[in-house]
C-alpha positions as CSV (number, residue, x, y, z in Angstrom):
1,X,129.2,250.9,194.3
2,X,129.0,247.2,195.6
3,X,129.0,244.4,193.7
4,X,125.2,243.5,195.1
5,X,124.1,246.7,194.2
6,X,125.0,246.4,190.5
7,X,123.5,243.1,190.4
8,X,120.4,244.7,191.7
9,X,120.6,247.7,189.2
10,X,120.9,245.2,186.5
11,X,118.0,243.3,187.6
12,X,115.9,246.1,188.0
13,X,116.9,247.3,184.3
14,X,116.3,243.5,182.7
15,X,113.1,243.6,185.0
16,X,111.7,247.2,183.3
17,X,113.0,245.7,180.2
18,X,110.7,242.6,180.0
19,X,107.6,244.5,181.1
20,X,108.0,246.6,178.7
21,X,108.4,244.4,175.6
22,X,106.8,241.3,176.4
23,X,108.4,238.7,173.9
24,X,111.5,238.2,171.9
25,X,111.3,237.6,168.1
26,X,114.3,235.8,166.1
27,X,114.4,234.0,162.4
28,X,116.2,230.9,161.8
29,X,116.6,229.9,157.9
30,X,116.2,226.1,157.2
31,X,116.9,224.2,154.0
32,X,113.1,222.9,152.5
33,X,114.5,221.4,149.5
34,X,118.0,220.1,148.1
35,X,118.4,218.8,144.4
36,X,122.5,218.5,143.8
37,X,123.8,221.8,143.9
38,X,120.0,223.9,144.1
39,X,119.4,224.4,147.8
40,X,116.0,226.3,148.7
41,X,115.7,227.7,152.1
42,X,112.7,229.5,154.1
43,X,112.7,231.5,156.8
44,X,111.1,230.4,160.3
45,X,110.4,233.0,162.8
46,X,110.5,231.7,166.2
47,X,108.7,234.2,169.3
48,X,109.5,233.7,172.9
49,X,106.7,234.9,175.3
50,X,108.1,236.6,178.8
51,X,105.5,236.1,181.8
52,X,104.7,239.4,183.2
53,X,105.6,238.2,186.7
54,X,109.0,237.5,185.5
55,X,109.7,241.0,185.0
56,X,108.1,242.2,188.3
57,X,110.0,239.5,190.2
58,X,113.1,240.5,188.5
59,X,112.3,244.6,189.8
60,X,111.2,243.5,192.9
61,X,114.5,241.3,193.4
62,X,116.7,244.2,191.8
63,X,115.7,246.2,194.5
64,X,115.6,244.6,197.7
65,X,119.8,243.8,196.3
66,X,120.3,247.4,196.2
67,X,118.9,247.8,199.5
68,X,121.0,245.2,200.9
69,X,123.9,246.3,199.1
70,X,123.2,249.4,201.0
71,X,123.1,248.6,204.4
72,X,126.2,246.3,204.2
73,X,128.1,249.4,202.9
């Protein structure tokens, strides 16, 4: 398989990837308080929205690679 084609299979995967779950979710801990050697933390959760046209431009571009990868071939 050529190297464009995997680039466009891995597109297309990231691509159905995104549509499918939308955002991205991940907790930070920061310190809220520190008196000598008591240290109070909380956590922060942080959410990253991905457009919806992201995805589908990522699909579409995924697979017009394979089919270039395929006519080169």
């Amino acid at each position: 398989m050529k190297p464009l084609s995997i680039a466009g299979v891995l597109l297309v995967i990231a691509g159905i990837v995104a549509l499918a779950i939308g955002r991205i979710s991940y907790t930070t801990e920061e310190k809220v308080l520190e008196v000598g050697p008591l240290v109070a933390t909380a956590d922060e959760e942080h959410v990253v929205h991905i457009p919806d046209v992201a995805g589908i431009v990522a699909v579409v571009a995924g697979l017009g690679l394979i089919v270039l990868g395929r006519r080169r071939a």
